[in-house]
N, C-alpha and C positions, 0 to 999 in steps of 0.2 A: 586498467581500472576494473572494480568490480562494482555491481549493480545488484542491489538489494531489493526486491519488487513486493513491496506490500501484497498481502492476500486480500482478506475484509475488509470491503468499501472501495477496495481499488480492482481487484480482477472479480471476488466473488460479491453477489450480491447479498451481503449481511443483514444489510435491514429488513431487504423483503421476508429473510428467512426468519427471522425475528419475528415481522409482522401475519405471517402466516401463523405459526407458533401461538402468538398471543391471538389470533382470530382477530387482528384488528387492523384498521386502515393505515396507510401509511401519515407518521405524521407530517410529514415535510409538502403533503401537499395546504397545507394553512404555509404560510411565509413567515409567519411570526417563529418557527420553528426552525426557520434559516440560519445557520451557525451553531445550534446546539448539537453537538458532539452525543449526550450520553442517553439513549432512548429509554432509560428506566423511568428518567426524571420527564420526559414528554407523556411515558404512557403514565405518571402518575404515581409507580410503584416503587417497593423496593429492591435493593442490587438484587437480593434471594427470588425475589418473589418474580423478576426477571427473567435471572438465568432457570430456574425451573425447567419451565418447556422445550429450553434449548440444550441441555443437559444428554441428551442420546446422541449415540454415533450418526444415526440417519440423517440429526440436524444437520451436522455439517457434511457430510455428505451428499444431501440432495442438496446444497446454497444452488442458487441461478446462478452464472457467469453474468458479470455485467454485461452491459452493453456493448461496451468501448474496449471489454478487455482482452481480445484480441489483437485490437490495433496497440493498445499500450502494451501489451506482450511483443507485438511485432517493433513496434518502436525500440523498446530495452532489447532485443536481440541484435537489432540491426546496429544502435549504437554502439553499445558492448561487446557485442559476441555473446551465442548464446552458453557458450562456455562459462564465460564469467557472468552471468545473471543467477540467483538465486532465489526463490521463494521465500522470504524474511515473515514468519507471520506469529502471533503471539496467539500461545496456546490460553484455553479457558483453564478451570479448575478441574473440568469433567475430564474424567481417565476417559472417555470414548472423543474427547476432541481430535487430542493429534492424530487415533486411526483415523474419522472420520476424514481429517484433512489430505492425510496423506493420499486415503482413495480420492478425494474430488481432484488434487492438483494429479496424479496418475490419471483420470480419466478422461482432463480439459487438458492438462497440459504436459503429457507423457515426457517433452523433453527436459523436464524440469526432476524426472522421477530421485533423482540422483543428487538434486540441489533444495534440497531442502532446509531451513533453518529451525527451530520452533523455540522462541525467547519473547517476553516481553519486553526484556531490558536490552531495545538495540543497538543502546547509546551507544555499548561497548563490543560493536562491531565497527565504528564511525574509523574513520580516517582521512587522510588527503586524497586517496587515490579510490574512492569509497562514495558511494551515490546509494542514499535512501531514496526511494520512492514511494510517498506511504498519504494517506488520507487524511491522519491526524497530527493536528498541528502540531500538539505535544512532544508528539515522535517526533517532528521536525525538526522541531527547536530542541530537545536534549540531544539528537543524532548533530546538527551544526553546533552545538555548543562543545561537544567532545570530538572534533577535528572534522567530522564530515561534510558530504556533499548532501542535501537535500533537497527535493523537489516534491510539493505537492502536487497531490493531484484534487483539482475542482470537485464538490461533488456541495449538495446541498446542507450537509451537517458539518463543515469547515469554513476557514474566516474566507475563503475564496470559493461562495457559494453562487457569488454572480455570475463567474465563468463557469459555471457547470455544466450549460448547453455546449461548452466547445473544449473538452477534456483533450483531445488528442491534437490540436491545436495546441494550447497551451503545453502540454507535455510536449508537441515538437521545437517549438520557442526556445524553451529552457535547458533540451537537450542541445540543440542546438547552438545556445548559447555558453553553454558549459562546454561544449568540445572547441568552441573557438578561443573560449578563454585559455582551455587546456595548452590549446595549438600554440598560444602567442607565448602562453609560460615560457613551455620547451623552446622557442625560438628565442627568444630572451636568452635563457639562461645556456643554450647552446652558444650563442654570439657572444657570449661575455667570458664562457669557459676557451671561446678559441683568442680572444685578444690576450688572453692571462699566459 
C-alpha cells in the first residue's frame, strides 16, 4: 500500500502562515468559523487579494510544522513503511511555491526528500491499495470517489472540527482500522482461492 500525506493543514501549519502574511488573527479562534475550509471568505477578501502576501518562496518556506506533525508523520511510516509514504500536496499559482515547498519538506522532513508529489488533482493518484491523507474534505471525497482510501485529518476548518484536540488519536483509530480491514480482506480471499 502507498500513503499519500497531505502538506497544508496536515503537517505544515498553513493558516498561521497565512495569518501572519495578512498581519491578522487567526479566525478559527471565534467557533462560528468552525468548518469553513476557505480563509479568503473568513478574512473577508478576494481569492487575489489573498494570495498576494503569500505569493514568495519565503512564504512557504518558513510555514510552522504543526503540532501533531510529527506524530502523523511517525504514524504514516510506521503503518506503511516510510518507503511507500509520499508528500501529496497541491502547488499554488506562484512559480516560488513548489521551491519554497520542496526546501520546508527537505528541512522538516529530509526522508521524504525523494517522495514528493506536487498536484492539486489527487483524485488521480486514488486506488485500492492507495491512502490519502489530507485535511480537506473535498480531497477526501474526490480521492474515495475515484477508488481510494481516505482518512481525514481533524483540524478546525473541516467537517471533523470537534475532534481537533485529538488528531493523532483519531488518525491511529482509522489506520488501525484500515489495516484490520485490509488483514481480513486477504484472509478472505486467500481461504476462498485455496478451497477453489
Amino acid at each position: 500500500m502507498f500513503c499519500f500525506l497531505d502538506m497544508d493543514g496536515v503537517i505544515a501549519d498553513f493558516v498561521g502562515g497565512c495569518c501572519r502574511a495578512h498581519n491578522r488573527p487567526s479566525p478559527y479562534i471565534d467557533s462560528k468559523s468552525f468548518g469553513i475550509f476557505e480563509l479568503e471568505a473568513l478574512f473577508g477578501i478576494s481569492a487575489s487579494e489573498f494570495w498576494q502576501p503569500c505569493e514568495g518562496e519565503a512564504f512557504w518556506d518558513d510555514l510552522d510544522k504543526m503540532p501533531d506533525a510529527d506524530e502523523i508523520v511517525s504514524l504514516a511510516t510506521i503503518t506503511f513503511g516510510v518507503q511507500n509514504v509520499a508528500i501529496l500536496t497541491a502547488p499554488s499559482m506562484s512559480p516560488y511555491c513548489v521551491p519554497g515547498k520542496r526546501r520546508w519538506i527537505r528541512r522538516h522532513f529530509p526522508q521524504f526528500s525523494d517522495q514528493m508529489i506536487f498536484t492539486g488533482a489527487k483524485r488521480f493518484l486514488a486506488g485500492p491499495d492507495r491512502v490519502l491523507i489530507d485535511d480537506r474534505s473535498r480531497n477526501i471525497a474526490d480521492f474515495r470517489q475515484a477508488g481510494g482510501i481516505a482518512i481525514t485529518v481533524p483540524r478546525l476548518w473541516n467537517d471533523f472540527h470537534l475532534f481537533a484536540g485529538c488528531v493523532t488519536g483519531v488518525l491511529s483509530t482509522a489506520l488501525a482500522h484500515m489495516t484490520a480491514e485490509r488483514l481480513t480482506e486477504r484472509t478472505q480471499a486467500h481461504s476462498t482461492s485455496n478451497v477453489t
